[in-house]
Backbone as CSV, one residue per row, in Angstrom:
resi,resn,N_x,N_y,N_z,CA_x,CA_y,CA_z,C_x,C_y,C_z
1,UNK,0.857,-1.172,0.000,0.000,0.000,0.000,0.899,1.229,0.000
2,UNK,0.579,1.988,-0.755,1.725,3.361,-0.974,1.135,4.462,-0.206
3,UNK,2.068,5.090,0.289,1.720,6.310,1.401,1.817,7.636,0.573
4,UNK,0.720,8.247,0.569,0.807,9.667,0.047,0.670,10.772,1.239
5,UNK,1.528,11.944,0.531,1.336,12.855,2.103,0.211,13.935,1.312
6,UNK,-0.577,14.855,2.131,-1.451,15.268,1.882,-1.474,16.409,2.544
7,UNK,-1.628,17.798,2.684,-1.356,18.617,3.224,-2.771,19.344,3.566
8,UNK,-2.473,20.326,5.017,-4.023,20.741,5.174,-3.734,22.546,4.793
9,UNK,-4.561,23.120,4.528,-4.244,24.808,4.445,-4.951,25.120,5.955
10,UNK,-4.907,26.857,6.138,-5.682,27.359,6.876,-7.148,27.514,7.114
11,UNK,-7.608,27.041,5.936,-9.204,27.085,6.029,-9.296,25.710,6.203
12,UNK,-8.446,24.745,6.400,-8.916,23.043,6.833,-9.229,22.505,5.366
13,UNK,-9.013,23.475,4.440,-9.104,22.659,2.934,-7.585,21.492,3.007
14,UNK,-8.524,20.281,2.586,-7.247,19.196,2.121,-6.546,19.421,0.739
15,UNK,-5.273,19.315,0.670,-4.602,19.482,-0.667,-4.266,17.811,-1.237
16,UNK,-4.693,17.552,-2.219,-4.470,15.954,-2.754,-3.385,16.160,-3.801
17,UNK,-2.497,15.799,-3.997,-1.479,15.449,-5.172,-1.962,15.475,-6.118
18,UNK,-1.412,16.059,-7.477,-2.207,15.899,-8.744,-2.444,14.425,-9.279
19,UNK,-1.232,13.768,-9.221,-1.027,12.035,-9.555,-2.073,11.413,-8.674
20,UNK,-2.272,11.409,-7.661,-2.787,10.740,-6.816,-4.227,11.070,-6.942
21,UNK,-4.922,12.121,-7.505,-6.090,12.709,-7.919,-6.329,12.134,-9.503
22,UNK,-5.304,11.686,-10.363,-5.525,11.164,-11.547,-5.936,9.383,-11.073
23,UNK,-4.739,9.389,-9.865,-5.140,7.706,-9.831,-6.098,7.250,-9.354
24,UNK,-7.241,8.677,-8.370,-8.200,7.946,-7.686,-9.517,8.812,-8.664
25,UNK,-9.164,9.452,-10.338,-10.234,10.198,-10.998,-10.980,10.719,-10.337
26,UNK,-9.894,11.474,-9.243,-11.057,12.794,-8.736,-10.662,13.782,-9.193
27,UNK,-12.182,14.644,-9.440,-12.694,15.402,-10.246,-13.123,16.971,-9.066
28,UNK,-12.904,17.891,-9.505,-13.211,18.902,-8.771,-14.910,18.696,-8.079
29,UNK,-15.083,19.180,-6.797,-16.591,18.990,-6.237,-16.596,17.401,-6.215
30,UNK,-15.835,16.470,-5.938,-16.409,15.425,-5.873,-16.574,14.917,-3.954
31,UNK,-17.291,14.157,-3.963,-17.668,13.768,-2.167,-16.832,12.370,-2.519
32,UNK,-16.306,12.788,-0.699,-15.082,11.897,-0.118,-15.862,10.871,0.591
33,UNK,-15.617,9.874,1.576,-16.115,9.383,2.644,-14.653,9.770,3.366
34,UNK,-14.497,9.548,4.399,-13.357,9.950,5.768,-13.487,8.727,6.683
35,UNK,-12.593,7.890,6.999,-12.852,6.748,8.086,-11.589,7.118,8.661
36,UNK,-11.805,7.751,10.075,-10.612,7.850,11.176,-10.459,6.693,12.048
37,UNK,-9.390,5.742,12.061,-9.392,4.666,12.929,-9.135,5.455,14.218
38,UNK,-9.369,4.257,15.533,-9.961,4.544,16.714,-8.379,5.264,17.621
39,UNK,-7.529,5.196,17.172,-6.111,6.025,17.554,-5.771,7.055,17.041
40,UNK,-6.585,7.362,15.834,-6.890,8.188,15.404,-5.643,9.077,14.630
41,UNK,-4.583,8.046,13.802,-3.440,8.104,12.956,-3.957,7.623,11.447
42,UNK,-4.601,7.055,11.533,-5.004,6.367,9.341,-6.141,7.173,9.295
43,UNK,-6.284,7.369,8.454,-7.239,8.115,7.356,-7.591,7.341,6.069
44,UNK,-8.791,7.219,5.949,-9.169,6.015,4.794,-9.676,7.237,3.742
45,UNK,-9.737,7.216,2.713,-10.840,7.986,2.178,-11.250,6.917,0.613
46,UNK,-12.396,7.475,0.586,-13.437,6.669,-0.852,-14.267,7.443,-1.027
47,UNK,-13.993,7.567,-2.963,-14.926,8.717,-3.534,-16.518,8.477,-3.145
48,UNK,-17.237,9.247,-2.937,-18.520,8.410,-2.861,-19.462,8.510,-4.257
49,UNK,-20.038,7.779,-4.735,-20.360,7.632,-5.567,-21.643,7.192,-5.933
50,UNK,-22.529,7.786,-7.150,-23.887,7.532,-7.557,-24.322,6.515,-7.928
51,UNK,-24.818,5.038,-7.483,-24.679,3.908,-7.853,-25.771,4.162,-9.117
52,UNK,-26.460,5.215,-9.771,-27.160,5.420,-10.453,-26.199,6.088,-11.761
53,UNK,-25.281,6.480,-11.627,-24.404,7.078,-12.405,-23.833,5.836,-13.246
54,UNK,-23.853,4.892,-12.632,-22.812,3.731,-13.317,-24.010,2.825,-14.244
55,UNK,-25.539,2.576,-13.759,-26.361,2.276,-14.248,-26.962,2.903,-15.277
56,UNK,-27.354,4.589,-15.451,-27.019,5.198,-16.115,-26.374,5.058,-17.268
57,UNK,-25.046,5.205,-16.966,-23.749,4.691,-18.269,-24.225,3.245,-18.926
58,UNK,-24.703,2.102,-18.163,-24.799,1.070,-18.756,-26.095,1.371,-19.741
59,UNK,-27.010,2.098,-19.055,-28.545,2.235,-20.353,-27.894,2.646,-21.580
60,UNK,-27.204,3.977,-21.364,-26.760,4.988,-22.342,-25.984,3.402,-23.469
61,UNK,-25.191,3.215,-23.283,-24.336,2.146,-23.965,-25.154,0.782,-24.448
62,UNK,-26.125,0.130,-23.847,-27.167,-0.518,-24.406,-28.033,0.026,-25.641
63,UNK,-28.423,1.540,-25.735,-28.678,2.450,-26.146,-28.360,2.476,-27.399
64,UNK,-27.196,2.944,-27.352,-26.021,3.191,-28.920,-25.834,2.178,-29.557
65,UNK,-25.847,1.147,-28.999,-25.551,-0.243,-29.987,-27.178,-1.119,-29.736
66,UNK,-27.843,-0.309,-30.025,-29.129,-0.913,-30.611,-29.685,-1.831,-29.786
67,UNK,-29.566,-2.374,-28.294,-29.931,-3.404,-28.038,-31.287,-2.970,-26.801
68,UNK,-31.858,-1.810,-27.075,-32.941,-1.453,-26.140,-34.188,-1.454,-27.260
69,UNK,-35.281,-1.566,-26.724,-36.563,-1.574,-27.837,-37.525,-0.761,-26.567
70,UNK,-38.365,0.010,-27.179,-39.392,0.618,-26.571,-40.340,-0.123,-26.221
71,UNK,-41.105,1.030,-25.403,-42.204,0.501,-24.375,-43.561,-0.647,-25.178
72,UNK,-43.827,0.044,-26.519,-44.538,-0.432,-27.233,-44.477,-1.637,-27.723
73,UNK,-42.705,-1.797,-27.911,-42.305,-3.107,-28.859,-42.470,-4.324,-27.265
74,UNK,-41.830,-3.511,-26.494,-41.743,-4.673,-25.715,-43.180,-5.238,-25.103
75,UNK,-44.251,-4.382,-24.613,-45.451,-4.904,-24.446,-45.939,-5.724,-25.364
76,UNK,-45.983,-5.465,-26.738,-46.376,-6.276,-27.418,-45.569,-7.599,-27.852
77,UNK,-44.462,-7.705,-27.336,-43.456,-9.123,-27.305,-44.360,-10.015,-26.300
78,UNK,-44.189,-9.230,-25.199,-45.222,-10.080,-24.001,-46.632,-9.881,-23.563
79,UNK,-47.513,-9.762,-24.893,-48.960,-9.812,-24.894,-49.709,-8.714,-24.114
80,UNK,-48.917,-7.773,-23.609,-49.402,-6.964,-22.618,-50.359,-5.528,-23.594
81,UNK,-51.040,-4.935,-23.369,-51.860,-4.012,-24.185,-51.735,-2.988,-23.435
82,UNK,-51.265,-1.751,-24.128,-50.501,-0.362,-23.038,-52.309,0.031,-22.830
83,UNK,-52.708,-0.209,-24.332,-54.430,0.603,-24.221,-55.309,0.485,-23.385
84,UNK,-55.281,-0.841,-22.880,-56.404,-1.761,-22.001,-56.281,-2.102,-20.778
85,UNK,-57.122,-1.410,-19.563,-56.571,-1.179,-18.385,-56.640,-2.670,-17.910
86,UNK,-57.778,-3.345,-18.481,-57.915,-5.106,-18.126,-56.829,-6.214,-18.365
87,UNK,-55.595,-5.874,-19.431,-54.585,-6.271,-19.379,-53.816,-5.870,-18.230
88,UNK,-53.784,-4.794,-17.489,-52.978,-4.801,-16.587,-53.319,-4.941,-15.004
89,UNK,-54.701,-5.735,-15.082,-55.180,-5.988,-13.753,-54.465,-7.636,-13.102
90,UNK,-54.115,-8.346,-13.938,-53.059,-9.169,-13.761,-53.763,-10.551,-12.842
């Protein structure tokens, strides 16, 4: 595990290394998590992240290479009728 040093300013802003900001693709405004162990010497940190952002990316990319079909096509694959509220009383 490689040790990076990290510096604090006067306003308690953290300073991160530029390398070390490429290796963990943080991005300006991004949210940290902070885990202080109980001696209170390690510092953990993990970007936190939109588990909707990554799902997201996967629609978008299903998307572009053709493999999504609309609401219409797909109801009518599985007999379902968008028109008819009695199809969807189930």
């Amino acid at each position: 595990m490689a040790t990076n040093v990290v510096t604090v300013d006067g306003r308690g802003r953290i300073a991160v290394p530029s390398a070390l900001r490429e290796q963990l693709d943080l991005k300006p405004g991004d949210a940290l998590f902070v885990q202080v162990e109980e001696n209170g010497i390690v510092l953990r940190f993990a970007k936190a992240m939109n588990p909707f952002d990554s799902f997201a990316a996967l629609a978008e990319r299903e998307y572009r290479e053709g493999r999504t079909k609309n609401l219409r096509a797909f109801a009518a694959e599985e007999g379902i009728s968008l028109d008819d509220d009695e199809s969807l009383q189930g």
